[in-house]
N, C-alpha and C positions, 0 to 999 in steps of 0.2 A: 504494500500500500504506500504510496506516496505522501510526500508530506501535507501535500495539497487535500487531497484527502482526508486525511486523520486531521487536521484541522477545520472542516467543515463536518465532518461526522463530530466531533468536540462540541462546534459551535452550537449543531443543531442538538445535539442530548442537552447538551447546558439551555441550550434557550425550553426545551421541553419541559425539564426540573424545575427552570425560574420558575417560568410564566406559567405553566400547571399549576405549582404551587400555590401563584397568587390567585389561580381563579380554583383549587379546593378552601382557600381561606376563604376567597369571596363569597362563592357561590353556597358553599354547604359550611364550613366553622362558625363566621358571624350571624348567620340567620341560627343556627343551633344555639348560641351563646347567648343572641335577644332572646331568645325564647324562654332561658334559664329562668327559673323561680327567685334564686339569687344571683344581681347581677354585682356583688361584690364577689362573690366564689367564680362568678363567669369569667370577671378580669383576672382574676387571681391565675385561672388556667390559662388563659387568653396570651398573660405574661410568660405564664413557663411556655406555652406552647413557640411562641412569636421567635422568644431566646432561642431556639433550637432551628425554627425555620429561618432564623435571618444568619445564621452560623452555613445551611446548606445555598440558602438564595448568596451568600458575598462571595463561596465559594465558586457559583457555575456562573454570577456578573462574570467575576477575573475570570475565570477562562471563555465567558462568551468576549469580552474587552480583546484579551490577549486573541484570541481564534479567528477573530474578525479583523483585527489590524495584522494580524499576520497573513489572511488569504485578499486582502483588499492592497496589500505589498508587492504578494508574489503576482496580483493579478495586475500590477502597477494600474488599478482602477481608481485612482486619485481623481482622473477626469470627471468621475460619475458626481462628484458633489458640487461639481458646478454645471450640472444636467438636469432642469429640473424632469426629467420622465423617469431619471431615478429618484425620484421623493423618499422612495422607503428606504433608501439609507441613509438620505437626514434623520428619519423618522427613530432610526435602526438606534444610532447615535445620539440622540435625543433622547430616548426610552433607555438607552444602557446610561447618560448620564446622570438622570433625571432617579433613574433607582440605584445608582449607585451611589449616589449625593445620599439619598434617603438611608441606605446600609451601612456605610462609612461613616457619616457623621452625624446627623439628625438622629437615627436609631440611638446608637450607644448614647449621645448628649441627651436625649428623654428619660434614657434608665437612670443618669445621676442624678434629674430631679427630682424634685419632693414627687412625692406620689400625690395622685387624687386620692381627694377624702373619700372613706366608701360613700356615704350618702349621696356624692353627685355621681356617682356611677348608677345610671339608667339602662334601658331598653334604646334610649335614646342616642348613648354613647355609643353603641354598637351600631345602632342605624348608622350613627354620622363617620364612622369608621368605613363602615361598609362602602357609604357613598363613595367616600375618597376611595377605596380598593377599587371598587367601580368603574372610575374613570380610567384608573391607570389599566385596569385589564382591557378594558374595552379598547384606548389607544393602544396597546401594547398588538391585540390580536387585528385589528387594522393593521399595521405595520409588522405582524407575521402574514398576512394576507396578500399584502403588497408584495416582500420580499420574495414570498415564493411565487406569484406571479409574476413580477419581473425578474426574477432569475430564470425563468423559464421562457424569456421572451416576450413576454405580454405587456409591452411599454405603451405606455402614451406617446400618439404618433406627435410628431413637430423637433423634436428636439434635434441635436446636433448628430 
């Protein structure tokens, strides 16, 4: 197998792990955790759970980062981000900075602050968590949609 290879097979399990991930938290953890009887015991798991998946999501970031500047090198496809019919890997580049910002620093700096007080942890917290998971899943699978469509050819006609 070529090195070209084994770094798009990387990229794409890493990208599968991420973003699975974020849409089994979105889609089925937070709706399970609103629904808790106690939504102080909800966070409480919600925490240990998040700690363990944000340990595997910084993991398969860097190697989707590394895997994708390494095949976007060898394919000297530099040209593409000033094309707009490749959109989806601004898009690609965006969503990897955008949740790596979120994993590297915003994460760990929430865990050293003070915690919420249980009483304002609601049904509502979860809602508004959710929302934000929401967004980012939903750009994220837009911009797995694009990629594999235009890596397969399927570009928007006009460009260069």
């Amino acid at each position: 197998m070529d090195d070209f290879v084994l770094a798009r097979v990387v990229h794409v399990l890493s990208v599968v792990l991420w973003i699975g991930g974020v849409a089994m938290v979105t889609l089925i953890l937070l709706p399970v955790l609103k629904q808790m009887t106690s939504p102080k015991e909800a966070m409480a798991f919600f925490i240990s759970f998040r700690r363990r998946f944000a340990a595997q999501a910084r993991l398969t970031t860097l190697l989707v980062g590394l895997s994708g500047f390494y095949m976007t090198f060898i394919l000297d496809a530099w040209y593409r981000f000033v094309q707009w019919q490749y959109w989806w890997m601004h898009t690609m580049v965006l969503i990897w900075l955008l949740f790596t910002f979120m994993l590297f620093v915003t994460e760990p700096k929430s865990r050293k602050q003070v915690k919420l007080p249980p009483q304002t942890i609601t049904a509502q917290t979860f809602s508004a968590i959710q929302r934000k998971h929401m967004v980012l899943l939903v750009l994220s699978l837009l911009t797995i949609a694009g990629a594999v469509a235009g890596s397969h050819g399927w570009l928007i006609p006009g460009g260069n």
